[in-house]
N, C-alpha and C positions, 0 to 999 in steps of 0.2 A: 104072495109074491105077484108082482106085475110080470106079464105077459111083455117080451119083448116088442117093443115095433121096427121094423125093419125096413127100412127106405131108402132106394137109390135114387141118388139124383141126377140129371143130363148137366149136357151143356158146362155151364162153367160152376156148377155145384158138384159137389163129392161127397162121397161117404156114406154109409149106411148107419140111421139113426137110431138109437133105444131109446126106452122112459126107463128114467128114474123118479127121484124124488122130487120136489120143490124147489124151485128157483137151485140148480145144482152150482157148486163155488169152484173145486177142485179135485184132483184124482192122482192117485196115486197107483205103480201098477207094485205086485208081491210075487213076481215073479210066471204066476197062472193064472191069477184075476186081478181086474179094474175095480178099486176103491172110490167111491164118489161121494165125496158132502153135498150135503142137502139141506143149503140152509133155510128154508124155508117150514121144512116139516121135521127138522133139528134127529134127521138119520145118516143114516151112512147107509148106498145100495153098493151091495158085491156082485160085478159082472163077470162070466167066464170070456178072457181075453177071445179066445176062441172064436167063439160065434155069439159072442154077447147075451148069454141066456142070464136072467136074472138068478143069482142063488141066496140072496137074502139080503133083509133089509133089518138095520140093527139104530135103535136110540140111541143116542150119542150125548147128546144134551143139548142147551139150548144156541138156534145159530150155527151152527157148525160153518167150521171156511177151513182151513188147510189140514192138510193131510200128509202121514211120510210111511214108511215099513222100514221097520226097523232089522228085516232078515225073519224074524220071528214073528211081530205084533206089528196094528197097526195103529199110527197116534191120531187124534183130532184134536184141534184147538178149535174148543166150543165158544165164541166171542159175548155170546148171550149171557154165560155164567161164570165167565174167566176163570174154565178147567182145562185141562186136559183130560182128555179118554182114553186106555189102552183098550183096544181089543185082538184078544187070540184070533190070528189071520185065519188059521187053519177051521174055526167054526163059529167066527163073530163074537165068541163069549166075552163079556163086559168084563176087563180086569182092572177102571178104576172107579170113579176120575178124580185127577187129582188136581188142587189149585194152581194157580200160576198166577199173571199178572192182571190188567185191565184189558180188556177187550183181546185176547189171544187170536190172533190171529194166521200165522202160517207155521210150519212146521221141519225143523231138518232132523238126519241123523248123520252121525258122526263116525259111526261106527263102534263106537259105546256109546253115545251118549245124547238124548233128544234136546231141541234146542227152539224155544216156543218166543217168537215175538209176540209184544202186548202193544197195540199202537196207543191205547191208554193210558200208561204209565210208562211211555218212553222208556222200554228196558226190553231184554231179550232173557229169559229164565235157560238153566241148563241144568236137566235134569239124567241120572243113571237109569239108562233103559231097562234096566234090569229088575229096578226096584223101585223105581221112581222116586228114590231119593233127592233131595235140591242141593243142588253142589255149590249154586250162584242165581244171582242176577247183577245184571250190567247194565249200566248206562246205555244207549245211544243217541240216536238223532231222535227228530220227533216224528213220532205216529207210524213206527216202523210196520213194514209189510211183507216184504217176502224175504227170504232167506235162505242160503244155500252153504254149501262145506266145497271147498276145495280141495281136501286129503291134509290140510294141516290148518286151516282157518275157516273161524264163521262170515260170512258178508251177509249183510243187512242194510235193505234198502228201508230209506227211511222218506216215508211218502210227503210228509208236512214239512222237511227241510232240506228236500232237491239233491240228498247226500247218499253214499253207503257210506257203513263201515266196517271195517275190517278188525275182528276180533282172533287172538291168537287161539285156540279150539281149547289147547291144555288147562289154562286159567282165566280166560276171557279178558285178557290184557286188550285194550285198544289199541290196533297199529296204526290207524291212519282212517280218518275222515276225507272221503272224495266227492266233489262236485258233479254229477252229473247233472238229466234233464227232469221236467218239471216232475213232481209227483211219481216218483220209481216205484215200480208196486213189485213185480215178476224178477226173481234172479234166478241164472242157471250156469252153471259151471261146464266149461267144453273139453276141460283138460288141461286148458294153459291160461284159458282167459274167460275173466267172467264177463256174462250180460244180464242188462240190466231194461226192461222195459220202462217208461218212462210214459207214462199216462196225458199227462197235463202234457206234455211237448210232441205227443204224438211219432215216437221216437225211441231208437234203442241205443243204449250207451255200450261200448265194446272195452274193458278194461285189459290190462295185463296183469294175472293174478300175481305175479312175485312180486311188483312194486306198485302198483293201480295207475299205474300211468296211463291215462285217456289212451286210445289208437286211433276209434272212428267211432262218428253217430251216424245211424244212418235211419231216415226217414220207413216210416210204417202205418200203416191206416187207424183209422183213428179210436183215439181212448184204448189203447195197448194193456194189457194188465198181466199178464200169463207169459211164459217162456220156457221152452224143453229143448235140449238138445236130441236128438238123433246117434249121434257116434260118429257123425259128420253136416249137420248141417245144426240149425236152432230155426224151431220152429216159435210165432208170434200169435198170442189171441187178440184181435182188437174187437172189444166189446160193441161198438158202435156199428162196425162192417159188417157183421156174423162171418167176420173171415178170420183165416191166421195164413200168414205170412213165409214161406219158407225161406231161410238166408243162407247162402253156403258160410260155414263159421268160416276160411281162412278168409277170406275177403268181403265179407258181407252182399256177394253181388244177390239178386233177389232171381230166384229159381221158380217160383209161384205164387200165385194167391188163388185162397181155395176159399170160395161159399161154404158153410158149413148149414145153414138154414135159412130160409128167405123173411122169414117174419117170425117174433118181432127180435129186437135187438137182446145180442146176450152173448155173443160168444167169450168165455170166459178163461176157465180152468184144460191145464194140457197137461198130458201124459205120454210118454213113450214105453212099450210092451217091448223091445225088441225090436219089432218089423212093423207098425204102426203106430200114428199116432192119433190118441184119443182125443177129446173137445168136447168140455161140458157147454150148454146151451144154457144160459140161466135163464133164458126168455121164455121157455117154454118146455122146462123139465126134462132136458134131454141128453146125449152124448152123442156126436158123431163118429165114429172112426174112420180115419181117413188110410 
């Protein structure tokens, strides 16, 4: 196990940083620790939210990028071997992995049921958490990437076709294809309205979940990929800045922007614990908690 590193920063930088793995993608929290892909050295490291001590680092397969918990287990979408991984939250133990689409990439939960985009094979797989059974795959836009549940729908941003779409959870019916900004990687759900980061336009898309009616875009620093709510605000990673963004969700007015690391560029994957939020560094194998 790596030795935490622990670093505050002045000025208009924040947050106290850890090592993890290799080029780190995304994080997920399970209620008492921080889940991190590590696509580089194809692991998964587990942090105590706490005080960031490292308690273990588990193979996951190759590539590794999104991550969810599922209450119980935590999933990876391994892009390198287009699997998924369960592993038992409570002691890392390996419970698959199991196939999915081309290049897997981000990951929800439904509340039964896990739900893996492949931006390779233009589809989104929907598998029974419990057994990892394949219940479907669906269509969507092309080269889909991030993906979130609203309490009764999947959305899927679909990075090569400027779109989400909106799938009904129970049978993965398609309701409705939407327009957003260039290249949408990041989605997250506030409640009422989803968002959508938007990479290529340097931008975030503000939807109305019951009908996807546009609201607002509003500008954010550049190459955006990552998006977390708070339980009041949505937090932004833009890769390019080493910053992310804070927006108050009911108006999008911009409440901060926070340094997360001064060199080199990566700030990537977000997580909310409750009361902070996390920030993997793909630049230089790290996570801030801000």
């Amino acid at each position: 196990m790596r030795v935490a590193l622990l670093r505050w920063y002045g000025g208009n930088q924040s947050g106290a940083e850890f090592s993890v793995g290799e080029i780190p993608r995304a994080m997920a929290f399970d209620g008492a620790n921080i889940w991190v892909t590590n696509y580089g050295d194809h692991t998964v490291t587990k942090l105590q939210a706490a005080d960031g001590s490292v308690l273990g680092s588990f193979f996951v397969g190759l590539n590794p990028e999104g991550v969810a918990f599922d209450g119980a287990n935590i999933w990876v979408a391994n892009s390198g071997n287009d699997t998924v991984n369960k592993l038992r939250a409570s002691d890392g133990a390996v419970l698959g992995p199991f196939p999915v689409g081309v290049s897997p990439q981000s990951v929800a939960f439904d509340g039964e049921n896990v739900w893996v985009t492949n931006s390779g094979s233009n589809t989104v797989t929907k598998m029974g958490a419990a057994n990892a059974n394949l219940l479907g795959t669906f269509n969507v836009g092309d080269q889909p990437t991030g993906v979130a549940f609203d309490g009764a729908n999947i959305w899927v941003a679909n990075s090569g076709s400027g779109t989400v779409t909106k799938l009904q959870a129970t049978d993965g019916t398609a309701l409705d294809t939407i327009s957003v900004g260039l290249n949408p990687e990041g989605v997250a759900f506030d409640g009422s309205n989803i968002w959508v980061a938007n990479s290529g336009s340097n931008t975030v898309t503000k939807l109305r979940a019951v009908d996807g009616t546009v609201l607002a875009t509003f500008s954010v620093g550049g190459l955006p990929r990552s998006i977390a709510f708070d339980g009041a605000n949505v937090w932004i990673a833009t890769l390019l800045d080493n910053t992310v963004t804070k927006l108050r969700a009911v108006d999008g007015a911009v409440l901060g922007t926070f340094t997360v690391i001064s060199a080199p560029t990566g700030a990537l994957g977000l997580a909310f614990d409750g009361a902070n939020i996390w920030v993997a560094n793909s630049g230089n194998s790290s996570v801030t908690k801000l």
